[in-house]
Structure formats: C-alpha cells, structure tokens
TORKOL-4160 file (C-alpha; in steps of 0.2 Angstrom, whole numbers, padded with zeros to 4 digits, m for minus):
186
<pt num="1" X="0002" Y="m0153" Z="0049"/>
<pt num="2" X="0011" Y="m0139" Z="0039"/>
<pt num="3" X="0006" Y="m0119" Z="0042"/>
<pt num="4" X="m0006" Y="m0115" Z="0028"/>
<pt num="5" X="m0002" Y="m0099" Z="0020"/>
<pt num="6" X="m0016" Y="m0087" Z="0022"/>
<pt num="7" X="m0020" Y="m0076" Z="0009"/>
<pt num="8" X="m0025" Y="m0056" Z="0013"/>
<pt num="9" X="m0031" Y="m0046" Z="m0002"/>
<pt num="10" X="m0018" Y="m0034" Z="m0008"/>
<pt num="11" X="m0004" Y="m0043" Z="0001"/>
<pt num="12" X="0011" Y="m0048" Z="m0007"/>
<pt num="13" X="0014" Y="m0066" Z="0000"/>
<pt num="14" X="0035" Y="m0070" Z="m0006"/>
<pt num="15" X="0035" Y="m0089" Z="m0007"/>
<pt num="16" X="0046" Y="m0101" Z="m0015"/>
<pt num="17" X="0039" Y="m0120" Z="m0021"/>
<pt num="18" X="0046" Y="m0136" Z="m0012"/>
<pt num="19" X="0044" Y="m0147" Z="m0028"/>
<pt num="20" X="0041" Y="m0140" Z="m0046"/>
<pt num="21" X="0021" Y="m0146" Z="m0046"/>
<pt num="22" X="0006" Y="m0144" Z="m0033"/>
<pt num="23" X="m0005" Y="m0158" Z="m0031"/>
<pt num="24" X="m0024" Y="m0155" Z="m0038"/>
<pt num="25" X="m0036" Y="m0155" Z="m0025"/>
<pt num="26" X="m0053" Y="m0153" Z="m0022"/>
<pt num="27" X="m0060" Y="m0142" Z="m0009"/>
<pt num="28" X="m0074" Y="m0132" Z="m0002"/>
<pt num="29" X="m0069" Y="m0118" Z="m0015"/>
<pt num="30" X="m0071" Y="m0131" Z="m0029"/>
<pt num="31" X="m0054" Y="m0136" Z="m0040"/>
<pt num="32" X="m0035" Y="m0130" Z="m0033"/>
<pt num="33" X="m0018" Y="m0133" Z="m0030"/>
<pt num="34" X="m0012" Y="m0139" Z="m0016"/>
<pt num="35" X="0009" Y="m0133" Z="m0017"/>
<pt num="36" X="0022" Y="m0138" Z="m0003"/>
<pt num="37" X="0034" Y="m0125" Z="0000"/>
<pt num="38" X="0050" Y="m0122" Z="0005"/>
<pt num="39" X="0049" Y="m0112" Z="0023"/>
<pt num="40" X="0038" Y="m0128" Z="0027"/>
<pt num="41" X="0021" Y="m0121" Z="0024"/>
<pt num="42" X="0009" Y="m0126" Z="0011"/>
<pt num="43" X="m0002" Y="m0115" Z="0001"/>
<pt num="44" X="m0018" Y="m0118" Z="m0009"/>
<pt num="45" X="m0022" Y="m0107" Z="m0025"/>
<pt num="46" X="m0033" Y="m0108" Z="m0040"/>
<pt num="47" X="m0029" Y="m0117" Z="m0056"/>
<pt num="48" X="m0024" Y="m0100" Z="m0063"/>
<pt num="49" X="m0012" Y="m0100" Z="m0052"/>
<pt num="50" X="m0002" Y="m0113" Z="m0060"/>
<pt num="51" X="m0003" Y="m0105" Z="m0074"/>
<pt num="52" X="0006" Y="m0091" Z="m0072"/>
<pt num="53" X="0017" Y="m0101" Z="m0061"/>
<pt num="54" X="0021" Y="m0111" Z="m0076"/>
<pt num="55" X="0020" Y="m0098" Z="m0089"/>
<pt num="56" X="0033" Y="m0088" Z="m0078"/>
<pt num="57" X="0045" Y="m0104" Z="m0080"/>
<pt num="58" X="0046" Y="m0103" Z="m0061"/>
<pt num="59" X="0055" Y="m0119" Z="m0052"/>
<pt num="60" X="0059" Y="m0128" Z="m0035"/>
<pt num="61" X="0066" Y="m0117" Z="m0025"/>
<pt num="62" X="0063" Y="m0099" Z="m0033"/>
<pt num="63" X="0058" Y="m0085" Z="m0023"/>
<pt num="64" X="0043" Y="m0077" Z="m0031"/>
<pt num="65" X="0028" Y="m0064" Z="m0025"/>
<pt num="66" X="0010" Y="m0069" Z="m0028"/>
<pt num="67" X="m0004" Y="m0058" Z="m0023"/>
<pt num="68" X="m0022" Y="m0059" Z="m0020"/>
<pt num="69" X="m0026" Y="m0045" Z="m0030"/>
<pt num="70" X="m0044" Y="m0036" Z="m0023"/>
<pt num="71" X="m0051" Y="m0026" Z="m0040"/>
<pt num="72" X="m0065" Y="m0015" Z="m0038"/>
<pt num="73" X="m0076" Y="m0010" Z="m0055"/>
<pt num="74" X="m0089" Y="0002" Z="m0049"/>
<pt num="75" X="m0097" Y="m0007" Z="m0032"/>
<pt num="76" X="m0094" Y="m0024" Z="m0041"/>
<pt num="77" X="m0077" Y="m0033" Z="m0032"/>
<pt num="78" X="m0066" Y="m0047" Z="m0041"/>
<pt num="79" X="m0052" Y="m0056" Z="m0034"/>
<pt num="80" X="m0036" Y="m0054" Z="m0050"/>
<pt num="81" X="m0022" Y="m0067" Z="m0044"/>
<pt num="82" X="m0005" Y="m0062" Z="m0047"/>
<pt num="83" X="0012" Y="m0069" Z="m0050"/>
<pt num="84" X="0028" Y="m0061" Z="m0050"/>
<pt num="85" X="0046" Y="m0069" Z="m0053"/>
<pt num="86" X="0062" Y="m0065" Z="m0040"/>
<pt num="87" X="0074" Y="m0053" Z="m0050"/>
<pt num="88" X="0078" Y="m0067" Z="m0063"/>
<pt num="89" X="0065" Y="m0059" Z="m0073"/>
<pt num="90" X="0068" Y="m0050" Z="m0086"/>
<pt num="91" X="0059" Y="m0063" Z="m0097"/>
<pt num="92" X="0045" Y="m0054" Z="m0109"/>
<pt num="93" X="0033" Y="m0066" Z="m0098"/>
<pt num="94" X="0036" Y="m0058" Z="m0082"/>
<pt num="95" X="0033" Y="m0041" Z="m0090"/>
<pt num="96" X="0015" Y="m0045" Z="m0095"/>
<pt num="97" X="0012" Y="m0052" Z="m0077"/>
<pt num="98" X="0016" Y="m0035" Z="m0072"/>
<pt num="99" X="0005" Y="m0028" Z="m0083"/>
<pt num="100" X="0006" Y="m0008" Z="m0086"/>
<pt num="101" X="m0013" Y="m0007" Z="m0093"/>
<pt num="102" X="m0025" Y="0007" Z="m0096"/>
<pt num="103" X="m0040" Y="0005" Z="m0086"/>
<pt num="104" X="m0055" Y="0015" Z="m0088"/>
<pt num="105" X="m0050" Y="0026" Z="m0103"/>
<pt num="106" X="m0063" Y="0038" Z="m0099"/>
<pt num="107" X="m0056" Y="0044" Z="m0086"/>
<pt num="108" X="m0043" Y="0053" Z="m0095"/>
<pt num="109" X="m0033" Y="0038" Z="m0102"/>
<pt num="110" X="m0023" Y="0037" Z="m0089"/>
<pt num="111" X="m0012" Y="0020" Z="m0086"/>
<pt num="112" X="m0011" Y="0012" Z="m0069"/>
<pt num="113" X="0003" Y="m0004" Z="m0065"/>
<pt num="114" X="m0009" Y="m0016" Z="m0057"/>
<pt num="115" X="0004" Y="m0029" Z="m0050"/>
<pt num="116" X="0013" Y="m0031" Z="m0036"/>
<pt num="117" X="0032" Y="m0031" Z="m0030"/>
<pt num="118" X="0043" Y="m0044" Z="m0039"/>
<pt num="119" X="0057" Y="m0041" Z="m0029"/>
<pt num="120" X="0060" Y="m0055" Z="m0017"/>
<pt num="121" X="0064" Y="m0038" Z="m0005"/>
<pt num="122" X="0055" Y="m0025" Z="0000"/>
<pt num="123" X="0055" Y="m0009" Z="0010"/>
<pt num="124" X="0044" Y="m0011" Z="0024"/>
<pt num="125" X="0043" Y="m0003" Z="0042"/>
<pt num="126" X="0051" Y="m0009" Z="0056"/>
<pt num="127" X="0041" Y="m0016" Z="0070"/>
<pt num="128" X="0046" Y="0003" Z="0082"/>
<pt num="129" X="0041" Y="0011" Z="0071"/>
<pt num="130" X="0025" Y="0022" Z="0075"/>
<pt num="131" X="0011" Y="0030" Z="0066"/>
<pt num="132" X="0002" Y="0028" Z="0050"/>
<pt num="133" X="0017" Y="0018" Z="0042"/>
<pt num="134" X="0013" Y="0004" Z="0054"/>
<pt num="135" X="m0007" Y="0003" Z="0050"/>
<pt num="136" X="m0015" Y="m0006" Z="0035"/>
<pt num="137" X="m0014" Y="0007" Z="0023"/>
<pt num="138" X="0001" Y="0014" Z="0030"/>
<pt num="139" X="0008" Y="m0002" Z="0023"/>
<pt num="140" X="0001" Y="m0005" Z="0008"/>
<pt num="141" X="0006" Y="0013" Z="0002"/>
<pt num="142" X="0024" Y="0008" Z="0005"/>
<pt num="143" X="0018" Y="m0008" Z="m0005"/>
<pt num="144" X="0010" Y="0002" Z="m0020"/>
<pt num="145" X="0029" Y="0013" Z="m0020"/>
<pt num="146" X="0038" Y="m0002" Z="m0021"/>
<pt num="147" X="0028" Y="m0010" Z="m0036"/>
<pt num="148" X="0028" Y="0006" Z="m0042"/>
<pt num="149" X="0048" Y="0005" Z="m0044"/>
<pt num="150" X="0047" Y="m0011" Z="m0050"/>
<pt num="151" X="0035" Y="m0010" Z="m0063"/>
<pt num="152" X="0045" Y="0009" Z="m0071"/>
<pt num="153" X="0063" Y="m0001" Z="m0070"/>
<pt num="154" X="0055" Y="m0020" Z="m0077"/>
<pt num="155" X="0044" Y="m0009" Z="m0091"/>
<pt num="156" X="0064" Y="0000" Z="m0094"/>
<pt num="157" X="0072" Y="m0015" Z="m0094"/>
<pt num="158" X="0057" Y="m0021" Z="m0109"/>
<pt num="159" X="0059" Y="m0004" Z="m0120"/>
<pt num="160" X="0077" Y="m0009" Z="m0119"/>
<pt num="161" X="0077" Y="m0024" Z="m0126"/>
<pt num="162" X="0064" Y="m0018" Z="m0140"/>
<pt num="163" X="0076" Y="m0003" Z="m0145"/>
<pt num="164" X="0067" Y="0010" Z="m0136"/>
<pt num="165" X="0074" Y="0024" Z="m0124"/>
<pt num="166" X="0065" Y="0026" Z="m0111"/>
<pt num="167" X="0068" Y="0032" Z="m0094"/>
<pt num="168" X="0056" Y="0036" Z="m0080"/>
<pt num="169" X="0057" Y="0050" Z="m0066"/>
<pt num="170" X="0053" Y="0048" Z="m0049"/>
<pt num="171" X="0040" Y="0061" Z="m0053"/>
<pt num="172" X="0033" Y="0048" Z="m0064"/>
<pt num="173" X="0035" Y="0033" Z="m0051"/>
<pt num="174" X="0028" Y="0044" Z="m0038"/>
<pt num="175" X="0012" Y="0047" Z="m0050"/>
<pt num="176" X="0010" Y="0027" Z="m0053"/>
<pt num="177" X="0013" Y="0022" Z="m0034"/>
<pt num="178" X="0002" Y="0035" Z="m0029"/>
<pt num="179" X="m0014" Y="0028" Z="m0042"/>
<pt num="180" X="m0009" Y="0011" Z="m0037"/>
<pt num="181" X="m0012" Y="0017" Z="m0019"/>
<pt num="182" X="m0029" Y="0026" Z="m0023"/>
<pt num="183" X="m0035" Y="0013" Z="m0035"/>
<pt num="184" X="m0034" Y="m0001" Z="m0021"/>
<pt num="185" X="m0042" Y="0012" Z="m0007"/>
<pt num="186" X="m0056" Y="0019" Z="m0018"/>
C-alpha cells in the first residue's frame, strides 16, 4: 500500500498529482478525495481541495504547495485549506489563492498574506544546523519569510499587469513575514 501523506497544520506539503483527478471517497472524515501522486504517495483532502486544485488549472505532473492552514479567531480554531501553483503562476487565480486580505480592521487595518509558499523551493535549515532554526517555530518562521517573499513579488507581478507601479522593501516583507509568524503563534 502507498505512503499517505500526512498533513501538519501550518505546513506546506510540495506535492505534484499522478493523474489529473482524485477519486471521490468516503471516509471517517465524511466526503474527500483520494489523489495518487507522483513521488508514489497518495493523499486525501477535502472537496475544497479540488476546487482550488481545478480553479488553479493545475495538472498531472505539476509541482504545487498545499497547506493545512490552522486560523485562530478569538479562542475559536478553523482549519483554511490552501492551494498554491509552482512558479508557472502568474495567472490572476493564483493571486487570489494567495490572498493579501485585511483581517480584523479594528486592529488598525493592518493587512496580513494568509497563504503559504508557492515556490516549489524553499529556504529551510539544514539537518547540522543547531538552535532555534531547527525547532517547530524555528521553522515555521523561515516558512512565514518565504511566503512573505512570495506573496510581495506574486502581488508585484499582479499591480504589473494591472498598470500599477508597485515595489515592496524588504522592510515591507520583513513586516508581512513577521505578522504571518505572530498570527499563526498567537
């Protein structure tokens, strides 16, 4: 029997898809989709999965991030499911999956990138390396700068292509990696 790839909130999984449709199955967790991919493993998601999947216009053989997203509102958690093309994407669809929205405008209406990495690579730590880097949050933090980067130059790329100069700092992709970081730790 194939691996089954296990999903951790707030970890981007790269995957890319055997065949162009999953299989509908039903499951202890009610109704999902059963996908083959191309490493060998298979991986079961919600339906809304294969709708971003097919909004995105992603196909056999793509690489392409999906994250169990953990979203806190108050003491109240939901589980956001998110899709993210490989770096064919500068499609107008893969810029809403990687939504720059406002979230809680009372709180000075501040805007905070709420999806993951859409790069099929990504920094990450090597295995000697030592200290908080190689922990949990050590990670995730180099996670939240990656997406960070990713959502300025993709959100670039889109003001581009509307006739819009815009250019961020890395003062400004500090700032968003850093309220993606204390978003998902709060």
């Amino acid at each position: 029997m194939s691996d089954k790839v296990q999903f951790q909130t707030n970890v981007p999984v790269e995957v890319a898809l055997k065949y162009n449709d999953g299989k509908e199955v039903n499951g202890q967790y009610g109704d999902q989709i059963l996908y083959a991919l191309t490493d060998g493993r298979v991986m079961y998601v919600p339906p809304i999965v294969k709708r971003k999947i097919d909004e995105l216009g992603i196909g056999r053989g793509e690489l392409f991030t999906l994250t169990k997203a953990e979203k806190k509102n108050g003491t109240r958690r939901t589980i956001e499911w998110l899709v993210a093309a490989g770096e064919r994407g500068e499609r107008e669809t893969q810029i809403r999956d990687h939504q720059v929205t406002s979230r809680d405008r009372s709180n000075g209406g501040g805007s905070e990138v709420v999806a993951g990495n859409g790069h099929p690579r990504r920094p990450s730590a090597s295995s000697d390396a030592k200290g908080f880097l190689v922990t949990g949050r050590g990670q995730f933090l180099l996670q939240a700068f990656a997406a960070a980067v990713d959502a300025a130059a993709l959100t670039e790329r889109y003001a581009t292509a509307c006739g819009v100069e815009l250019q961020f700092t890395s003062e400004d992709v500090r700032e968003i990696g850093l309220r993606i970081y204390t978003a998902s730790t709060s």
